[in-house]
Gaussian input, Z-matrix of N, CA and C with variables (Angstrom, degrees):
# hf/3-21g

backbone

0 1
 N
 C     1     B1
 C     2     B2     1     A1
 N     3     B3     2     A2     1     D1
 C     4     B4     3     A3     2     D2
 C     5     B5     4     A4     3     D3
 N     6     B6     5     A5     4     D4
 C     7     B7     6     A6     5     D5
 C     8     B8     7     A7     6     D6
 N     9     B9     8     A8     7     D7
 C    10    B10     9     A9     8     D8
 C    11    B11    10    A10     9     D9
 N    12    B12    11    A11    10    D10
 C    13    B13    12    A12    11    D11
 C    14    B14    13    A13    12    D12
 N    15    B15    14    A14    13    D13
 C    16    B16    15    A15    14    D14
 C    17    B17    16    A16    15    D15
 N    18    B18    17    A17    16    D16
 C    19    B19    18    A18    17    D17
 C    20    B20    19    A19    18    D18
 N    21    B21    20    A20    19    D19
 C    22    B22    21    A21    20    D20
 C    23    B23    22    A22    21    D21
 N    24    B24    23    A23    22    D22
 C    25    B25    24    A24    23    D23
 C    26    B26    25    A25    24    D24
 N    27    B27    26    A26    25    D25
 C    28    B28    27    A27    26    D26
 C    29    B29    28    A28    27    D27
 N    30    B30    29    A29    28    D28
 C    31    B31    30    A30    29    D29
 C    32    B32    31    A31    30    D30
 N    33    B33    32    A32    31    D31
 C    34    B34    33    A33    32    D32
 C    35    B35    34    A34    33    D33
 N    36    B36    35    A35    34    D34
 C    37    B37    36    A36    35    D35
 C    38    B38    37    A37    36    D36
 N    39    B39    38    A38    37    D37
 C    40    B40    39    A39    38    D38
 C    41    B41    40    A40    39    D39
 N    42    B42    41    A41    40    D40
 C    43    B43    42    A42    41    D41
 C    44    B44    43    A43    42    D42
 N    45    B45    44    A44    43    D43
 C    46    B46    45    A45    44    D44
 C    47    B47    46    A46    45    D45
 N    48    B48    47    A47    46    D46
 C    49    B49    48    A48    47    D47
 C    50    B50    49    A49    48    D48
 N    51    B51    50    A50    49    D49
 C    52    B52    51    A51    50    D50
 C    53    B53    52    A52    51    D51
 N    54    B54    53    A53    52    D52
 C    55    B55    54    A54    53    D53
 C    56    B56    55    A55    54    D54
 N    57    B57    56    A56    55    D55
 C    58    B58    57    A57    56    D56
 C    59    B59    58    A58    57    D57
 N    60    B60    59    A59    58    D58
 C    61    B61    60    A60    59    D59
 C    62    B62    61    A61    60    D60
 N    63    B63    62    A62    61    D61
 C    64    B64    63    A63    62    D62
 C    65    B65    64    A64    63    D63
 N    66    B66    65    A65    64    D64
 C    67    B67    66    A66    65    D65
 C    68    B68    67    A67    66    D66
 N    69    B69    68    A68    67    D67
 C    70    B70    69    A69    68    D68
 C    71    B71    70    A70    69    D69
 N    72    B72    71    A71    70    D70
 C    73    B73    72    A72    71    D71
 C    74    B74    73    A73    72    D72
 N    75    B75    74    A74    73    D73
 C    76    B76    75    A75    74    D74
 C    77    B77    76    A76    75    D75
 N    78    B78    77    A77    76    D76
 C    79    B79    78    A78    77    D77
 C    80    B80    79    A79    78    D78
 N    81    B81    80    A80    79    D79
 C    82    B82    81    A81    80    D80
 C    83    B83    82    A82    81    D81
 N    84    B84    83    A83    82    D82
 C    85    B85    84    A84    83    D83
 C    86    B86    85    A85    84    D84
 N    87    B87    86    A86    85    D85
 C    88    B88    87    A87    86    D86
 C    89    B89    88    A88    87    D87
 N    90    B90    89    A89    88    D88
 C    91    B91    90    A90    89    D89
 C    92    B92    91    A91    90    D90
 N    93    B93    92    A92    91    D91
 C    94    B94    93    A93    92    D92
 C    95    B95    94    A94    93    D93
 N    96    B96    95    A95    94    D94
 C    97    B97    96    A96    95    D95
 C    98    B98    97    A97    96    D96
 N    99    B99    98    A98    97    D97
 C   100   B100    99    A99    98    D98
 C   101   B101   100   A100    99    D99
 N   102   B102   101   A101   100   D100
 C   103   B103   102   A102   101   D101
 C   104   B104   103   A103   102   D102
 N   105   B105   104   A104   103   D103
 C   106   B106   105   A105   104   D104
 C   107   B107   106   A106   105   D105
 N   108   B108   107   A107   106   D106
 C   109   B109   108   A108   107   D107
 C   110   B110   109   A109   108   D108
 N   111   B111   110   A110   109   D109
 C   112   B112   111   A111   110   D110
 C   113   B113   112   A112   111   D111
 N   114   B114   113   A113   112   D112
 C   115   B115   114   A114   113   D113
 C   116   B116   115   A115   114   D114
 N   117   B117   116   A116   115   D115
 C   118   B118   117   A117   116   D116
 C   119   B119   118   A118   117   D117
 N   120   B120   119   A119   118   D118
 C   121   B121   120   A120   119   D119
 C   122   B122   121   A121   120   D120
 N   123   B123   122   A122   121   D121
 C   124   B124   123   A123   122   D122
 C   125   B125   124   A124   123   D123
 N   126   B126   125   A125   124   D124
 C   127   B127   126   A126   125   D125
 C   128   B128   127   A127   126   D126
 N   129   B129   128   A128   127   D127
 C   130   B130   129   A129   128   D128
 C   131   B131   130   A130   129   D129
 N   132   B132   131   A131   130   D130
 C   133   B133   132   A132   131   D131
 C   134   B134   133   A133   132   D132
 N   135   B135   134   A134   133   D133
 C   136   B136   135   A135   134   D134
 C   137   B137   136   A136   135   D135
 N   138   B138   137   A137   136   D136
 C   139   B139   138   A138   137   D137
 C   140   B140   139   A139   138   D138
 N   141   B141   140   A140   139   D139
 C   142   B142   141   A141   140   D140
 C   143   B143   142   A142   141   D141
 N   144   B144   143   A143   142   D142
 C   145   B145   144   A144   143   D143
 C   146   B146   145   A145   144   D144
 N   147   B147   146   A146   145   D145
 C   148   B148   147   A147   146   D146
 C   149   B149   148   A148   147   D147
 N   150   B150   149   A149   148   D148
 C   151   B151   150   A150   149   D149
 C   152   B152   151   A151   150   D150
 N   153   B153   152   A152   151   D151
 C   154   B154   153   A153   152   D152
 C   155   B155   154   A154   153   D153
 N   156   B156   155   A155   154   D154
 C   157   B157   156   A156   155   D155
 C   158   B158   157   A157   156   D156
 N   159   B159   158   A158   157   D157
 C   160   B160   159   A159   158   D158
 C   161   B161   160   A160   159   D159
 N   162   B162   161   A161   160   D160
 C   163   B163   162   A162   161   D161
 C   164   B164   163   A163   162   D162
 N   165   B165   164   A164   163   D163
 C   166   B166   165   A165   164   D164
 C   167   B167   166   A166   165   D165
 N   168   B168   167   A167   166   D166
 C   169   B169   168   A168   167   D167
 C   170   B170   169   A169   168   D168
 N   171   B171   170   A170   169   D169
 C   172   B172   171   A171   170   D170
 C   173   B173   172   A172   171   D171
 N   174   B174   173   A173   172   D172
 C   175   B175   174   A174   173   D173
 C   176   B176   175   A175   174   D174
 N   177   B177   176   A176   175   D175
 C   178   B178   177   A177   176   D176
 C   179   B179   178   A178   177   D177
 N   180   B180   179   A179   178   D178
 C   181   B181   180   A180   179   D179
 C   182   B182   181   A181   180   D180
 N   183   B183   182   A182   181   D181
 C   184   B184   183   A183   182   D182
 C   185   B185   184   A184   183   D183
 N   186   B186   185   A185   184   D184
 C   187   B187   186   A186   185   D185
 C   188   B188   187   A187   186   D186
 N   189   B189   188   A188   187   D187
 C   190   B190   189   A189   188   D188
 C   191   B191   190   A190   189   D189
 N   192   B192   191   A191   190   D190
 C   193   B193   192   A192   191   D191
 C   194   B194   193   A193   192   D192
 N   195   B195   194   A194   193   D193
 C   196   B196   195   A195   194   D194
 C   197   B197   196   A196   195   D195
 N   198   B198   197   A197   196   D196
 C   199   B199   198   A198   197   D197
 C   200   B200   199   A199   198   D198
 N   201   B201   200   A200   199   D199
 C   202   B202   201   A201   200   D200
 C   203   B203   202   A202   201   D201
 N   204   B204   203   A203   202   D202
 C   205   B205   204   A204   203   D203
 C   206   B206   205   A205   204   D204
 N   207   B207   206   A206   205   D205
 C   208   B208   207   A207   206   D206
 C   209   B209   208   A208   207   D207
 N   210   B210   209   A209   208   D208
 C   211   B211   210   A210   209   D209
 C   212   B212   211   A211   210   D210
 N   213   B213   212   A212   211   D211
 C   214   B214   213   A213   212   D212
 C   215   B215   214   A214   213   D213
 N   216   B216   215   A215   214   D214
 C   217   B217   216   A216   215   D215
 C   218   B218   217   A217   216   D216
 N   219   B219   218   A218   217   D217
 C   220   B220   219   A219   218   D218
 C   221   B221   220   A220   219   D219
 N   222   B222   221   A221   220   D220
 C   223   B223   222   A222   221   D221
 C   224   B224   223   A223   222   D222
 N   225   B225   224   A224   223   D223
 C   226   B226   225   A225   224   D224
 C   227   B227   226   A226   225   D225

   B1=1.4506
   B2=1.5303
   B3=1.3627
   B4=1.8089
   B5=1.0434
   B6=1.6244
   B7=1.2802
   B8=1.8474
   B9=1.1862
   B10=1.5112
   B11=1.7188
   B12=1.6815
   B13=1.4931
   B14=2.1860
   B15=1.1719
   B16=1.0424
   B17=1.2129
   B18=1.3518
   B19=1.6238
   B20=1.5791
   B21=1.6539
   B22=1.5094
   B23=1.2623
   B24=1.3504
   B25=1.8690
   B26=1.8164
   B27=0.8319
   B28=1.5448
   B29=1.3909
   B30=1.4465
   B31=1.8357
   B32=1.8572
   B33=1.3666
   B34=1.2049
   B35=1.5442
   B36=1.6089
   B37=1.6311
   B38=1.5960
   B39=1.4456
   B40=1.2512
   B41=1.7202
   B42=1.2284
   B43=1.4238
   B44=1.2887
   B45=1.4284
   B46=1.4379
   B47=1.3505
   B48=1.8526
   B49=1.0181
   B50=1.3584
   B51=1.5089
   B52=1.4192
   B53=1.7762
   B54=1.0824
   B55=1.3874
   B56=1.8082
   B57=1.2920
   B58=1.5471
   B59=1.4378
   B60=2.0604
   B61=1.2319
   B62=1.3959
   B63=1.1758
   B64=1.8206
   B65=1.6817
   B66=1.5405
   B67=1.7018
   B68=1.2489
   B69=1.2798
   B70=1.4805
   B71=1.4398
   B72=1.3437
   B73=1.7233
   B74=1.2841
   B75=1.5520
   B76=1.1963
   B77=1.8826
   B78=1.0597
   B79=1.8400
   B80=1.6180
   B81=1.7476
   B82=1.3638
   B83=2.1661
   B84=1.4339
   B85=1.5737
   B86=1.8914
   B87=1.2627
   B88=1.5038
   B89=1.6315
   B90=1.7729
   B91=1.3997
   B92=2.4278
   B93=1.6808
   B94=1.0685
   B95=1.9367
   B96=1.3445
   B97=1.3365
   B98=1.6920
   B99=1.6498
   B100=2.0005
   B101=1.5153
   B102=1.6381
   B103=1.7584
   B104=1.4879
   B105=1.2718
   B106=1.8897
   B107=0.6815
   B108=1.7153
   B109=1.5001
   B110=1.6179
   B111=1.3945
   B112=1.2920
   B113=1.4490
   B114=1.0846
   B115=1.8826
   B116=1.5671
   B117=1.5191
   B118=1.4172
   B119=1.4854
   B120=1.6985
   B121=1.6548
   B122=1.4789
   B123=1.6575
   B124=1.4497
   B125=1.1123
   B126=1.9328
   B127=1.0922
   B128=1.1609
   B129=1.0525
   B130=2.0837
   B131=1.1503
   B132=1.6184
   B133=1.4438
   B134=1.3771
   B135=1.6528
   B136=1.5736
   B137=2.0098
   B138=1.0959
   B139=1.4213
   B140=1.5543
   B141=1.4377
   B142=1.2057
   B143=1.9134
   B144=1.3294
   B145=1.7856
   B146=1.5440
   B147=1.7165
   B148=1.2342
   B149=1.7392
   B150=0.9068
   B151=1.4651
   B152=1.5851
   B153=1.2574
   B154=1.7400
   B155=1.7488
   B156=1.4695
   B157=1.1134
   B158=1.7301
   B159=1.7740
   B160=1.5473
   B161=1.3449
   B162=1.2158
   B163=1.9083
   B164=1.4255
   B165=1.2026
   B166=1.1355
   B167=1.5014
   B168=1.4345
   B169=1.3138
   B170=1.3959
   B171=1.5301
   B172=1.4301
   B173=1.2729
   B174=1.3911
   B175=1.2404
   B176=1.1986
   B177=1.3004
   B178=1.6715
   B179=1.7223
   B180=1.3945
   B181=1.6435
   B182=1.4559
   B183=1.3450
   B184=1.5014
   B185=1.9850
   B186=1.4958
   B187=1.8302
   B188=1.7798
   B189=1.4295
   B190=0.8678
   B191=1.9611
   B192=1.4452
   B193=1.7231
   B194=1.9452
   B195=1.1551
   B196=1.6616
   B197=0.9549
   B198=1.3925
   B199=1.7890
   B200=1.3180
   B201=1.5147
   B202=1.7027
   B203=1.7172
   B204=1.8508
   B205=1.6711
   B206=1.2694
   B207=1.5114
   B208=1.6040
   B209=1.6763
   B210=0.9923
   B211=1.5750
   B212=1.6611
   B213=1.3669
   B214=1.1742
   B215=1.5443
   B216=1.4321
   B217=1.5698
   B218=1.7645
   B219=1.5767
   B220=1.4587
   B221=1.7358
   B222=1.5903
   B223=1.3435
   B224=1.3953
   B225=1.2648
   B226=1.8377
   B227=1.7539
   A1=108.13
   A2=108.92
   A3=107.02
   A4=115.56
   A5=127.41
   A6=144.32
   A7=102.90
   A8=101.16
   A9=91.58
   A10=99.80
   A11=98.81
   A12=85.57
   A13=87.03
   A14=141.81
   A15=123.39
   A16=126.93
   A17=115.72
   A18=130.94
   A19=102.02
   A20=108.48
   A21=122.95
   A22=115.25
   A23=108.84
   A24=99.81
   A25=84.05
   A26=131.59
   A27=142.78
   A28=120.63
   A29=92.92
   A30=111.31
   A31=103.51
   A32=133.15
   A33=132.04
   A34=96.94
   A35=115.43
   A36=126.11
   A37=113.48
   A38=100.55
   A39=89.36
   A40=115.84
   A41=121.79
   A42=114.49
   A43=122.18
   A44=112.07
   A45=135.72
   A46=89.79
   A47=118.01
   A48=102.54
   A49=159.66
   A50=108.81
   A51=136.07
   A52=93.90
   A53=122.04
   A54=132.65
   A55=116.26
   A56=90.01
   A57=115.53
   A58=103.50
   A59=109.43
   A60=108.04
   A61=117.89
   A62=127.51
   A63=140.21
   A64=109.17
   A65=99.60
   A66=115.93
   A67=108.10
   A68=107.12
   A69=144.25
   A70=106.78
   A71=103.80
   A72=117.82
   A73=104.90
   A74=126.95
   A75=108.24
   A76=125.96
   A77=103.27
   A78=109.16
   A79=105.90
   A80=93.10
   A81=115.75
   A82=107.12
   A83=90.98
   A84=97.30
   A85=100.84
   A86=110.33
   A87=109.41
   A88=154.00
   A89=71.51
   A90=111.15
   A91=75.50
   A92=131.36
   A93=135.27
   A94=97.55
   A95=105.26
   A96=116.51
   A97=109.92
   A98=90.83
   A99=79.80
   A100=141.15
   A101=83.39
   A102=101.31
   A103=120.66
   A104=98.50
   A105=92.73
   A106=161.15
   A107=89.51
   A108=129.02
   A109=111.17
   A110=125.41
   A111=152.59
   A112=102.63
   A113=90.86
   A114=110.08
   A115=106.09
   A116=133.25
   A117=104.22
   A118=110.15
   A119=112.21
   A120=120.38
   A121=112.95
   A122=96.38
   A123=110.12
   A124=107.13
   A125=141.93
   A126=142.85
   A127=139.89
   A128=109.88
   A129=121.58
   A130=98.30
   A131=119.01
   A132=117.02
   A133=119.93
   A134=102.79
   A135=98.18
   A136=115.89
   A137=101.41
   A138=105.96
   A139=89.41
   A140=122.95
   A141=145.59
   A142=95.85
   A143=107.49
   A144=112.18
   A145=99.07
   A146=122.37
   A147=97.43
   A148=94.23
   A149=135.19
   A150=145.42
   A151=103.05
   A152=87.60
   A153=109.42
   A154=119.41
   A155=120.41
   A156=116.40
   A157=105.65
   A158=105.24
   A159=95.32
   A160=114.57
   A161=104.74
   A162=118.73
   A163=126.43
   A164=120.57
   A165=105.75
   A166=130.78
   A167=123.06
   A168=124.52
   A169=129.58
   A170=100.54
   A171=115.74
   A172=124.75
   A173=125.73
   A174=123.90
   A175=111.56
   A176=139.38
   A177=132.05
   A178=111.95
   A179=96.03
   A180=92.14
   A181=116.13
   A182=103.95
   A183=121.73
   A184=104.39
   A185=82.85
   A186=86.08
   A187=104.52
   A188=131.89
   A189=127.83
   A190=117.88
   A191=114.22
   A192=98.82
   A193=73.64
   A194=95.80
   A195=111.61
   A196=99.27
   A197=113.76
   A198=128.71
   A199=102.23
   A200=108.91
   A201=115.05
   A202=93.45
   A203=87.34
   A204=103.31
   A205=118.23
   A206=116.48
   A207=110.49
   A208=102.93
   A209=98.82
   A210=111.65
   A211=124.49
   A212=123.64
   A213=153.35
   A214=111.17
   A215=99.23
   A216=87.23
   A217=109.04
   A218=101.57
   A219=106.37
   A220=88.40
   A221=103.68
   A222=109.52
   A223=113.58
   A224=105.87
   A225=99.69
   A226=104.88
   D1=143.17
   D2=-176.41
   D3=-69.66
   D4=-18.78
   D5=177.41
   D6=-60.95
   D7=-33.01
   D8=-156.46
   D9=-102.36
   D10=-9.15
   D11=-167.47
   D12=-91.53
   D13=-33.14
   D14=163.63
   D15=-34.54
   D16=-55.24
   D17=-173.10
   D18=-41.16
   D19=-64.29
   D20=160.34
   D21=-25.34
   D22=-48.74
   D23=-149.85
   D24=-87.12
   D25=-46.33
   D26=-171.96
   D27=-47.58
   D28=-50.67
   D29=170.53
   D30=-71.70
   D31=-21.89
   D32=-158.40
   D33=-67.97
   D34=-43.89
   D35=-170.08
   D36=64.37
   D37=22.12
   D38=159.58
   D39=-105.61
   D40=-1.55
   D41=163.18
   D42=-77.67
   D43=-179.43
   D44=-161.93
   D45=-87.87
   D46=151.50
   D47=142.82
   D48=-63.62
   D49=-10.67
   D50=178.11
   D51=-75.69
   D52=-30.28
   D53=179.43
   D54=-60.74
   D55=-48.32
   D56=-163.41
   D57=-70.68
   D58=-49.73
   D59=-177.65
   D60=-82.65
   D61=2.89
   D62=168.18
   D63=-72.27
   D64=-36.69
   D65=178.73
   D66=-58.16
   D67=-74.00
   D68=164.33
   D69=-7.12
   D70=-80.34
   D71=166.99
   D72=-47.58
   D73=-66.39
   D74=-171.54
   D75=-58.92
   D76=-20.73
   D77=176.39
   D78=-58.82
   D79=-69.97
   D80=174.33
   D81=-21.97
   D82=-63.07
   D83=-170.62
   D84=-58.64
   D85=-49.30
   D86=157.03
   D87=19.74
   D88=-95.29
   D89=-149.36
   D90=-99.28
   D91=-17.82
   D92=-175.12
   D93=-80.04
   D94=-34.85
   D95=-170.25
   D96=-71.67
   D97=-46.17
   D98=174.93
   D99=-78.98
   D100=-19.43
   D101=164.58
   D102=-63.03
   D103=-39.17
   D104=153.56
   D105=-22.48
   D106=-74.09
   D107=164.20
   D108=-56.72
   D109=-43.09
   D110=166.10
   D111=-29.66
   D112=-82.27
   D113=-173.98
   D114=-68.55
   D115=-17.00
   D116=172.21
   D117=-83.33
   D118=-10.03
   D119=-173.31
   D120=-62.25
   D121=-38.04
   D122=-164.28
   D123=-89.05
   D124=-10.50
   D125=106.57
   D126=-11.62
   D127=-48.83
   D128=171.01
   D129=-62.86
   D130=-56.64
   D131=-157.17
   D132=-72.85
   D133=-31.17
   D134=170.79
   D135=-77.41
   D136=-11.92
   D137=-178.94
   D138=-66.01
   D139=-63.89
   D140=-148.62
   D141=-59.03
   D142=-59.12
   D143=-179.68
   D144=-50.29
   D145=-55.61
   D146=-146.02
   D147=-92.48
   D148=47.47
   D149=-179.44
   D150=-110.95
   D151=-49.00
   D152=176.55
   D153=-67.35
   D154=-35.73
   D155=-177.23
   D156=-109.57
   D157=-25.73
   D158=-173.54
   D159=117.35
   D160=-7.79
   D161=-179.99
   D162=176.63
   D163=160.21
   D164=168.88
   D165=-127.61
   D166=127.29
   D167=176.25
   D168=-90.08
   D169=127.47
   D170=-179.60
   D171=-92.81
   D172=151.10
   D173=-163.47
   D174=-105.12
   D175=-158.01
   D176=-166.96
   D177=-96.88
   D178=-3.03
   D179=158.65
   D180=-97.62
   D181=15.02
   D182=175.93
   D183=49.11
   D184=35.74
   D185=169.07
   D186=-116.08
   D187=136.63
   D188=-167.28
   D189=-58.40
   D190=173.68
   D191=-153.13
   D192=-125.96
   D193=126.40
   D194=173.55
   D195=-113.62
   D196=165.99
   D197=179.88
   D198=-119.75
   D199=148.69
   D200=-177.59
   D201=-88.80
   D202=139.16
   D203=170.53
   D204=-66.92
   D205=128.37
   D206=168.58
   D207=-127.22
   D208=92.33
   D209=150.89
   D210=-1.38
   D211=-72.34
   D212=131.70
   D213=0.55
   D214=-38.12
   D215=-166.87
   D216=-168.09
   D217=75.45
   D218=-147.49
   D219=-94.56
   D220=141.03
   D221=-177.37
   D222=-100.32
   D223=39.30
   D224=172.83
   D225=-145.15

């Protein structure tokens, strides 16, 4: 993963700093790209629960309350 090979090259200390902060940016741009990706997943999934039950309930941070997937023992 490119994520991990920066981290590497960064921790090595043998680059430049002009090096480090090009990395830097590039993680940054990254690490902005998977949180995205993150949050449209956790979108599907709540689409996906309340499709399944009919609604959706929110909890007192007034953020909706999903259930963790278990494989093992799928309720649909």
């Amino acid at each position: 993963m490119r994520l991990e090979q920066i981290l590497e090259k960064m921790n090595s200390n043998t680059i430049s700093l002009d090096e480090s902060l090009k990395l830097f940016k590039e993680a940054d741009s990254l690490i902005s790209i998977c949180s995205n990706k993150l949050n449209s997943a956790e979108r599907e999934v709540e689409i996906l629960i309340k499709n399944r039950q009919g609604e959706i309930t929110f909890g007192q941070d007034q953020k909706p309350i999903t259930q963790n997937f278990d494989p093992s023992n799928p309720t649909f």
